[in-house]
LUMMAR-582057 format. One record per residue (C-alpha): residue in one letter; residue number from 1; x, y, z; chain. Coordinates in nm, 3 decimals. Example, Ala and Ser with C-alpha at 12.3 -4.5 7.8 and 13.67 -1.06 7.14 Angstrom:
2
residu/num/u/v/w/chaine
a/1/1.230/-0.450/0.780/A .
s/2/1.367/-0.106/0.714/A .
***
This chain:
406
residu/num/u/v/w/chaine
x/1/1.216/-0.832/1.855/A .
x/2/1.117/-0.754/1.484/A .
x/3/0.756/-0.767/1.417/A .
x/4/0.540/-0.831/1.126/A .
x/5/0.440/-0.460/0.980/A .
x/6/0.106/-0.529/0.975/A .
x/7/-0.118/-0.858/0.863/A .
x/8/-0.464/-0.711/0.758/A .
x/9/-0.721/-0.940/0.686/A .
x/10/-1.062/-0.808/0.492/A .
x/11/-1.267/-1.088/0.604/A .
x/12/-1.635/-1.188/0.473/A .
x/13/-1.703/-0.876/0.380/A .
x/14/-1.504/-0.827/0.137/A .
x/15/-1.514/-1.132/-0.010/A .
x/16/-1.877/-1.093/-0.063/A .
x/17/-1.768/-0.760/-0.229/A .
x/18/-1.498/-0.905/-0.485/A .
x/19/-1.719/-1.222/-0.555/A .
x/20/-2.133/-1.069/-0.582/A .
x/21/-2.101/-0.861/-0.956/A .
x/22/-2.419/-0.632/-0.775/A .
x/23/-2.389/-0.258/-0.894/A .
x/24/-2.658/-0.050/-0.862/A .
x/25/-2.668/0.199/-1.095/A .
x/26/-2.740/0.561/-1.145/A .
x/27/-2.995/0.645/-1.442/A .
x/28/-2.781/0.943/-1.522/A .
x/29/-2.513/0.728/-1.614/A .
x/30/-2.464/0.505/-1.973/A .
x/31/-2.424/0.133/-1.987/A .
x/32/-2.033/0.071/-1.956/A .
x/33/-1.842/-0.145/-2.179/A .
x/34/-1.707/-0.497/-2.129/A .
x/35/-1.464/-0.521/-1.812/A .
x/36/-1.126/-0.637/-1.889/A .
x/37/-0.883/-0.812/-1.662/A .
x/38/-0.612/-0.647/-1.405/A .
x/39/-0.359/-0.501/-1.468/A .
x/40/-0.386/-0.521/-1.852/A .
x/41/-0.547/-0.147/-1.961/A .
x/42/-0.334/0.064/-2.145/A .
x/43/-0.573/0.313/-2.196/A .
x/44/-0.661/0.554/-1.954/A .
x/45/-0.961/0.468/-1.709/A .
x/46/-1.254/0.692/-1.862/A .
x/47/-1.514/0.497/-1.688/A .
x/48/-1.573/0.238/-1.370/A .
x/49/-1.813/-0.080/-1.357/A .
x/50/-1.726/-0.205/-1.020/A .
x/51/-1.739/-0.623/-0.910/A .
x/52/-1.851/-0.454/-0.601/A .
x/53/-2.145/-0.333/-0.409/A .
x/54/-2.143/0.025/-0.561/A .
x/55/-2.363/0.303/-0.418/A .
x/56/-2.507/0.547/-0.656/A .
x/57/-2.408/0.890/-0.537/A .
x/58/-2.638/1.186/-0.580/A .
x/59/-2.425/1.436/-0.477/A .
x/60/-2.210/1.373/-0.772/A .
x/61/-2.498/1.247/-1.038/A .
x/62/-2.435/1.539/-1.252/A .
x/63/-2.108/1.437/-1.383/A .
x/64/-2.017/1.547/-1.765/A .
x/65/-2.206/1.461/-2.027/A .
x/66/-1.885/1.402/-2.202/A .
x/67/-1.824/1.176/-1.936/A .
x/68/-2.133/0.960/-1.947/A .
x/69/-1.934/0.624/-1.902/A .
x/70/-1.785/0.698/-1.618/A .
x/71/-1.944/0.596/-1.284/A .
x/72/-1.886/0.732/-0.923/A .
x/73/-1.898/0.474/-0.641/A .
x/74/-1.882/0.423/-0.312/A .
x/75/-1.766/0.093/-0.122/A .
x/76/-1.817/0.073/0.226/A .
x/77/-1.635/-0.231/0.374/A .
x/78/-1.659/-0.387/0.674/A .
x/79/-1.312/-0.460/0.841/A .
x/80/-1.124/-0.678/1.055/A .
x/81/-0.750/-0.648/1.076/A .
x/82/-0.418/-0.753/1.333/A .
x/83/-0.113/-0.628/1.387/A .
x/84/0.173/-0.749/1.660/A .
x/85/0.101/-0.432/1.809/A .
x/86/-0.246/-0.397/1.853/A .
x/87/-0.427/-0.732/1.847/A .
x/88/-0.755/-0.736/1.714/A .
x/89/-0.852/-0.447/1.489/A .
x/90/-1.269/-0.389/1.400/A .
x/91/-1.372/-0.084/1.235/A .
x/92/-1.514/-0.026/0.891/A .
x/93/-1.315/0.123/0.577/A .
x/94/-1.510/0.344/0.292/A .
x/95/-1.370/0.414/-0.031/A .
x/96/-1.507/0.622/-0.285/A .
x/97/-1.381/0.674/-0.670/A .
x/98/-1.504/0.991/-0.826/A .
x/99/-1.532/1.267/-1.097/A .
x/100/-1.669/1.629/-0.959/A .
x/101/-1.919/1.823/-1.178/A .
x/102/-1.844/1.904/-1.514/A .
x/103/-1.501/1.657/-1.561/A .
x/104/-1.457/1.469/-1.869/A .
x/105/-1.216/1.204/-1.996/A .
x/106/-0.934/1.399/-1.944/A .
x/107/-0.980/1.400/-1.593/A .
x/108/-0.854/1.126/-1.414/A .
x/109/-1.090/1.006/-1.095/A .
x/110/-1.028/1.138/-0.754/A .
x/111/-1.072/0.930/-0.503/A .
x/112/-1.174/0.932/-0.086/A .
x/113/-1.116/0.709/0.173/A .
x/114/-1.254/0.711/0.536/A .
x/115/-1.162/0.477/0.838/A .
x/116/-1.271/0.422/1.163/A .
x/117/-1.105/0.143/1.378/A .
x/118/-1.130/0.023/1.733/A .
x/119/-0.864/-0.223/1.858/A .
x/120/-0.877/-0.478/2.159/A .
x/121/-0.592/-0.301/2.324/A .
x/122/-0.805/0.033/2.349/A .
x/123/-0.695/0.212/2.065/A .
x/124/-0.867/0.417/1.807/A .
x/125/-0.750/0.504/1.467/A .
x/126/-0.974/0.788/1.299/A .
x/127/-0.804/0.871/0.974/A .
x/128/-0.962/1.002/0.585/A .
x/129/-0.757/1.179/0.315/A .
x/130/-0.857/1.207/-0.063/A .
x/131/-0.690/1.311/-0.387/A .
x/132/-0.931/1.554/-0.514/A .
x/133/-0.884/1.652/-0.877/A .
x/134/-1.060/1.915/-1.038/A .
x/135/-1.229/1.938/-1.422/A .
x/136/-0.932/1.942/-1.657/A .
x/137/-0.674/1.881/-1.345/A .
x/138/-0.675/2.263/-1.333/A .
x/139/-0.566/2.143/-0.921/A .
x/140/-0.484/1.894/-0.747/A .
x/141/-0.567/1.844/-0.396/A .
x/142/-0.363/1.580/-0.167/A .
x/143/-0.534/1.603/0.233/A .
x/144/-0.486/1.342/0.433/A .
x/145/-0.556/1.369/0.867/A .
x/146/-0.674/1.258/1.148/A .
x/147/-0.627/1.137/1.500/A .
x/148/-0.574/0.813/1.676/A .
x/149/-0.453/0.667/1.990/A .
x/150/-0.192/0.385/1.923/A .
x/151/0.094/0.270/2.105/A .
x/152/0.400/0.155/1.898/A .
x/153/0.717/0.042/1.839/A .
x/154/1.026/0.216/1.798/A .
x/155/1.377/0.208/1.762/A .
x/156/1.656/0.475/1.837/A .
x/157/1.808/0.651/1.497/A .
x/158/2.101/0.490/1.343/A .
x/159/2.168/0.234/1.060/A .
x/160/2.264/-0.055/1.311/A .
x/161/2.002/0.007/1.598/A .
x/162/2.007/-0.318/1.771/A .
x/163/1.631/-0.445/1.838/A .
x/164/1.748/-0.503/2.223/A .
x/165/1.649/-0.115/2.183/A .
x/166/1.274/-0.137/2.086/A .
x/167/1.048/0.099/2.311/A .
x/168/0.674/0.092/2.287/A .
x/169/0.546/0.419/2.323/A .
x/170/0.210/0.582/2.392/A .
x/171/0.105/0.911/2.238/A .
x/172/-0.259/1.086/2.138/A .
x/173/-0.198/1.234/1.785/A .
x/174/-0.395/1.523/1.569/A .
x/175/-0.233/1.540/1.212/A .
x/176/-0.347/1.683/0.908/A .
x/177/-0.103/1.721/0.577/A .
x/178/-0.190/1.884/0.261/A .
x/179/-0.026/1.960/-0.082/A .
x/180/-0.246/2.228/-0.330/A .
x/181/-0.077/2.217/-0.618/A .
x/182/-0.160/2.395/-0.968/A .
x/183/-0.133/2.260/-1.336/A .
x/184/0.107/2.481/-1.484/A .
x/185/0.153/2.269/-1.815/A .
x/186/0.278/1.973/-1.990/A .
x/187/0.209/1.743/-1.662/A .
x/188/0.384/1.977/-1.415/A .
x/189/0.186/2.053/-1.073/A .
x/190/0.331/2.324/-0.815/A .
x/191/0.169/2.487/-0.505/A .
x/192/0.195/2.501/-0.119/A .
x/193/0.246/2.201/0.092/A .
x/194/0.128/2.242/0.474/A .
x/195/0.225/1.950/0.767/A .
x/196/0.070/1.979/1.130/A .
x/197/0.139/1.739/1.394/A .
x/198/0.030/1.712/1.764/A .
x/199/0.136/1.521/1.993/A .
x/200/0.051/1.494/2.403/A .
x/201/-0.008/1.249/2.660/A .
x/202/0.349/1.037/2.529/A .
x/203/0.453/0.792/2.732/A .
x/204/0.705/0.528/2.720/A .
x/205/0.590/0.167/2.865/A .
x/206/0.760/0.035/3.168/A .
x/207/1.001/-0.259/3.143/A .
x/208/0.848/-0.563/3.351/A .
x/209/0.987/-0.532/3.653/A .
x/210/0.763/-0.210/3.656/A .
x/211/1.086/0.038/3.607/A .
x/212/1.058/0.365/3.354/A .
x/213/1.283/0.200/3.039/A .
x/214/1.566/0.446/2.951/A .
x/215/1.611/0.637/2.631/A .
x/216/1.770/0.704/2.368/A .
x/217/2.075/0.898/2.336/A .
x/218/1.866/1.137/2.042/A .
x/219/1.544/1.152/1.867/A .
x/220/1.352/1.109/2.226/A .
x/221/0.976/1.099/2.252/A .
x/222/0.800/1.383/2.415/A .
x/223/0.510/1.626/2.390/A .
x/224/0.545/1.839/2.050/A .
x/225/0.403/1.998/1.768/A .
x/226/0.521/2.015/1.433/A .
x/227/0.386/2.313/1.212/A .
x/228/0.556/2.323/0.857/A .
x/229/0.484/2.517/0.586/A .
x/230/0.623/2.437/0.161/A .
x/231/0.627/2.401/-0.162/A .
x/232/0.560/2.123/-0.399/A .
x/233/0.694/2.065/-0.721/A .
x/234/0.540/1.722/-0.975/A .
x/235/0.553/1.624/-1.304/A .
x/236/0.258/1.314/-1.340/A .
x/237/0.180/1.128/-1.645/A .
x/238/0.030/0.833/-1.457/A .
x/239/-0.323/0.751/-1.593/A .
x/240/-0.426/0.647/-1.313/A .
x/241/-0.398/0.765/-0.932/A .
x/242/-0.481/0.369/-0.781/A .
x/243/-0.336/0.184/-1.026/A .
x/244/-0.076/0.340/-1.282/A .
x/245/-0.020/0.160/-1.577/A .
x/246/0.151/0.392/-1.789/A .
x/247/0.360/0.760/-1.691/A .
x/248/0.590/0.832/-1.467/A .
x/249/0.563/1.052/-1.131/A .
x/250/0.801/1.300/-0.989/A .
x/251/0.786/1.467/-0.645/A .
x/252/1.002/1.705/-0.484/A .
x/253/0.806/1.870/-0.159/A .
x/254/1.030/2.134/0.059/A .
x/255/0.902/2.213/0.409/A .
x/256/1.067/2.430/0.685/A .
x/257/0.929/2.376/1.007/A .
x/258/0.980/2.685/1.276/A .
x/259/1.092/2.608/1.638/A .
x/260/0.698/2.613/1.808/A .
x/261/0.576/2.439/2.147/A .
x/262/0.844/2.154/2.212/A .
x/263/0.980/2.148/1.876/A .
x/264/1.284/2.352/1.805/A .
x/265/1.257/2.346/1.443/A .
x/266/1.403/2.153/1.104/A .
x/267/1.395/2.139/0.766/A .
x/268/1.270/1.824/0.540/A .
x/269/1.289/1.728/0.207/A .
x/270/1.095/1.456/-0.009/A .
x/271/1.176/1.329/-0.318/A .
x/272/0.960/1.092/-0.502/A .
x/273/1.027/0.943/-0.845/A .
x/274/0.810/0.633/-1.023/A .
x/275/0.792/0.526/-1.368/A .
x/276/0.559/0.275/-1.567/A .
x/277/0.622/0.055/-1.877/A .
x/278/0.604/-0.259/-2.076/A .
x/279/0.951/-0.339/-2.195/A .
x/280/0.869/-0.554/-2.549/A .
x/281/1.080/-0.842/-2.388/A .
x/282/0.831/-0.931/-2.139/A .
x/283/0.461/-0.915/-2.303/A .
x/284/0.211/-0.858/-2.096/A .
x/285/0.402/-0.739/-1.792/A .
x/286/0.408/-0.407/-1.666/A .
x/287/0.747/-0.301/-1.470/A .
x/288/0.746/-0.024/-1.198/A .
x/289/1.017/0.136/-1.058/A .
x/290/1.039/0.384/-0.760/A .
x/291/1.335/0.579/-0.597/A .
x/292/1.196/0.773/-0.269/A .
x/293/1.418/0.942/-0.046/A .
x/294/1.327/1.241/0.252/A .
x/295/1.642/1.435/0.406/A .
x/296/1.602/1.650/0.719/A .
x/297/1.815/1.904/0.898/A .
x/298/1.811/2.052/1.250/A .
x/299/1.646/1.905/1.553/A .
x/300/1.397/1.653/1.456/A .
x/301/1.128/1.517/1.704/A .
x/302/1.115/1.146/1.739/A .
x/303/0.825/1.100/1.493/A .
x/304/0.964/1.277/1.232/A .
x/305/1.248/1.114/1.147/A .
x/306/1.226/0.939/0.868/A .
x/307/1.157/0.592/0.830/A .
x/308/1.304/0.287/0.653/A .
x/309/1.040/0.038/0.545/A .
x/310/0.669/-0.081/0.587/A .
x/311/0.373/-0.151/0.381/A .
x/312/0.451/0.075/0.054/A .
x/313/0.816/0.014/0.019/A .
x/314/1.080/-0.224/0.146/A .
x/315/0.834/-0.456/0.225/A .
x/316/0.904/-0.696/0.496/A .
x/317/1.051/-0.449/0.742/A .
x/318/0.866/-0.296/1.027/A .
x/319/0.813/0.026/0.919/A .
x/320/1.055/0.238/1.127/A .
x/321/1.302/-0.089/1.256/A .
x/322/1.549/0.170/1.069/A .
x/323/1.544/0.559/1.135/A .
x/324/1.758/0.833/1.105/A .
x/325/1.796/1.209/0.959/A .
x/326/1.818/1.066/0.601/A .
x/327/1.643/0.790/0.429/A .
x/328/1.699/0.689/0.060/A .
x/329/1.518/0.379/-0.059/A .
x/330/1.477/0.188/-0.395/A .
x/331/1.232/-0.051/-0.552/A .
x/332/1.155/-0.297/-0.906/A .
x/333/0.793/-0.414/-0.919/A .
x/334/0.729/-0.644/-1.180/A .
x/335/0.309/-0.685/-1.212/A .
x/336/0.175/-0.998/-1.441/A .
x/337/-0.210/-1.019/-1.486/A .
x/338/-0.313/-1.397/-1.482/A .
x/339/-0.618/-1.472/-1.522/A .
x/340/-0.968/-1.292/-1.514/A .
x/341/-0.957/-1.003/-1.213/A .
x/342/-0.653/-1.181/-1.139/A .
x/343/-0.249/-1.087/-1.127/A .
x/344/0.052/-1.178/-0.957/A .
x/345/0.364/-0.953/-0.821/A .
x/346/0.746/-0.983/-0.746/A .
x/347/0.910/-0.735/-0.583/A .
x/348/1.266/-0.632/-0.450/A .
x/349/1.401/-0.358/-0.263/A .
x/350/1.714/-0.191/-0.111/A .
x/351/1.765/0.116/0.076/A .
x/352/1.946/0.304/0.366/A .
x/353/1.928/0.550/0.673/A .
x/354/2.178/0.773/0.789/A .
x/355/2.269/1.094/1.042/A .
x/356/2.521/1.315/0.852/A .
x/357/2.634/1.229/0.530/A .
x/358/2.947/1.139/0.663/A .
x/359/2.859/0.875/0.830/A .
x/360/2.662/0.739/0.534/A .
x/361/2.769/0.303/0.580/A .
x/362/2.676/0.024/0.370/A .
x/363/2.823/-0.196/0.689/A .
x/364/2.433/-0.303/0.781/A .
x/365/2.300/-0.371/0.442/A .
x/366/1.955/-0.347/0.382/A .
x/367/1.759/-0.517/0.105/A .
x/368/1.407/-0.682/0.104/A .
x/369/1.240/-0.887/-0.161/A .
x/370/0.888/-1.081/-0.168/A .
x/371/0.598/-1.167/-0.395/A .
x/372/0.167/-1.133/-0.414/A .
x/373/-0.109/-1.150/-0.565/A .
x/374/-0.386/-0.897/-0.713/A .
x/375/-0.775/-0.906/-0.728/A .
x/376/-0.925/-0.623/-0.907/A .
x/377/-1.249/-0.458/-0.755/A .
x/378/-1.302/-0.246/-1.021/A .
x/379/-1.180/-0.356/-1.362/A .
x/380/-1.287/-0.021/-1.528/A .
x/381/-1.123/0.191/-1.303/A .
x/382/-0.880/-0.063/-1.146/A .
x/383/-0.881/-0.097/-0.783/A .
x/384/-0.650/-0.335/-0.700/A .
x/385/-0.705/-0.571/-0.323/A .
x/386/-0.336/-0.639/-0.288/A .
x/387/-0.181/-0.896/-0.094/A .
x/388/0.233/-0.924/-0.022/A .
x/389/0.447/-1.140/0.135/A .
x/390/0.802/-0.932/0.191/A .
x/391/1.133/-1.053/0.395/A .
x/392/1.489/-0.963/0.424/A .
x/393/1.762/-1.032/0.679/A .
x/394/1.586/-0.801/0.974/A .
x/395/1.263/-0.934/0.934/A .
x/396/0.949/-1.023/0.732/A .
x/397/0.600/-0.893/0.696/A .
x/398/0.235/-0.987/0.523/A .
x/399/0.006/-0.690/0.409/A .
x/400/-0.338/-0.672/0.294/A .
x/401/-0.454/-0.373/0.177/A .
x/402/-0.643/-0.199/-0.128/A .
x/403/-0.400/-0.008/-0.393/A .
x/404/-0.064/-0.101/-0.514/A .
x/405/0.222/-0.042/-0.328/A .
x/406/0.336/0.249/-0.566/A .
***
């Protein structure tokens, strides 16, 4: 049965956040300028008044002189969320927007995030990552880990898995991924990428007449870690990490991962190119494009493979209803500001999976298409609440979450 990817809902908090213009400010910090609506900048964000509760952080009060408009915060928000999978979801999200010590304007702002989320099925999500990026974007530092308990859905590999072959299974996972990655000129980033992944206690649920359910020919779940060890290569113009409205991004991340304690090793590729502009025949809209694509070789454990859809691309399909060795996927965002904080989306995709190149089909197309709306939390450093509506022939799916899809 296809399921909705996720519907989260940031309830009365949040709305108390986006609609109550309280910031508290930091006396090492100047008055900012006039906000301006979403979506609409074309300059790049130098400073951050926030609609939002913002927090005054200390640890970070000495920013740059040269910087003085710019203003750190921290937004801790309350949450309640749902998913098909896991019922009711409480827990409380913090994001943080940031310049270290010492970074002027041509420093874009790092950012944070932290979550912690308890579920009425009994599952716990700890998670927190950040882009860190250093005075004069001398590095760039991409961590993101953590460890949850969550039971979920998946299919076997293949580009016409039937649903009929949905298995819910039950794992305890550690993660932590990492790309440290050095300026080397004119917008080009390189440096080591590192991927760990532990997983133990899997288990696949019982059909209900109480039997084990069988599985899958390939790509089985069992106890494994994955340990892989890169190299990153980007070329980013964006000018902004949240919210680009201008540049273009280009990713290509390498990562061999040995034969260790249940895995017996595979190679994985990731390619990532975006681009940002305002074509002169449609004022005041900003188009965004993304190709993203990962290809893998050798024996890859069941949560590796590489999936087709979910919140950030190919909206509408449960993210995973399609795996396989190979996944290539494409996507045109158009984004319209409306009015005030305000701005509207539309959105189409297409994409598909495959084992071996030869048995690449276009037999079980795949496309996706949707539309949403914007709120921006922070018009001088946009952070965008995003809500989408997505659906294609294998499903459909509602997401609310902060940051644009791309």
């Amino acid at each position: 049965m296809q399921r909705m990817r996720s519907v989260s809902f940031i309830l009365l908090a949040i709305l108390f956040v986006c609609f109550s213009p309280v910031v508290v400010k930091s006396p090492a910090h100047a008055q900012v300028q006039a906000q301006q609506g979403p979506l609409a900048a074309d300059t790049p964000p130098d400073s951050l008044q926030s609609s939002n509760a913002v927090l005054s952080d200390p640890f970070l009060e000495n920013a740059s002189d040269e910087d003085e408009a710019y203003r750190n915060s921290l937004v801790p928000v309350p949450a309640i969320a749902y998913t098909p999978e896991t019922s009711l979801m409480l827990g409380i999200v913090a994001f943080r927007q940031f310049k270290p010590a010492a970074a002027g304007p041509e420093t874009r702002a790092s950012q944070f995030f932290g979550t912690g989320i308890y579920t009425l099925n009994r599952q716990l999500i700890l998670e927190a990552g950040t882009t860190f990026i250093l005075p004069g974007e001398r590095w760039i530092h991409d961590v993101y880990g953590g460890y949850n308990f969550f039971p979920a859905q998946y299919f076997p590999p293949g580009f016409d898995a039937p649903e009929a072959d949905e298995r819910t299974v039950e794992y305890r996972r550690l993660f932590f991924r990492g790309d440290f990655v050095r300026n080397i000129g004119n917008g080009w980033f390189t440096g080591p990428a590192v991927n760990f992944e532990r997983l133990q206690s899997v288990r696949v649920t019982e059909t209900d007449e109480g039997e084990p359910q069988p599985l899958w020919s390939r790509g089985n779940p069992e106890n494994n870690t994955v340990a892989g060890l890169g190299w990153a290569l980007r070329k980013d113009t964006r000018n902004s990490i949240m919210t680009p409205l201008q540049g273009h991004y280009l990713e290509l991340t390498a990562v061999l991962h040995p034969a260790i304690a249940g895995s017996k090793g595979f190679g994985s590729l990731y390619l990532d190119a975006r681009r940002y502009w305002k074509p002169a025949a449609l004022p005041g809209t900003l188009v965004a494009a993304q190709f993203s694509g990962m290809f893998t070789a050798g024996d890859v454990p069941f949560q590796a493979m590489p999936p087709f859809g979910g919140e950030s691309i190919n909206r509408g399909y449960y993210l995973g209803r399609f795996n396989d060795h190979n996944v290539a996927q494409l996507q045109l965002e158009l984004r319209q500001p409306i009015w005030w904080r305000f701005g509207a989306v539309a959105f189409a995709s297409t994409g598909e999976v495959w084992n071996r190149f030869t048995d690449f089909s276009l037999s079980n197309p795949k496309y996706a298409g949707g539309a949403g709306f914007r709120f921006d939390l922070n018009p001088r450093d946009s952070l965008n609440v995003r809500i989408d509506y997505g659906f294609g022939p294998h499903g459909s799916g509602l997401y609310i979450t902060l940051g644009e899809a791309f």
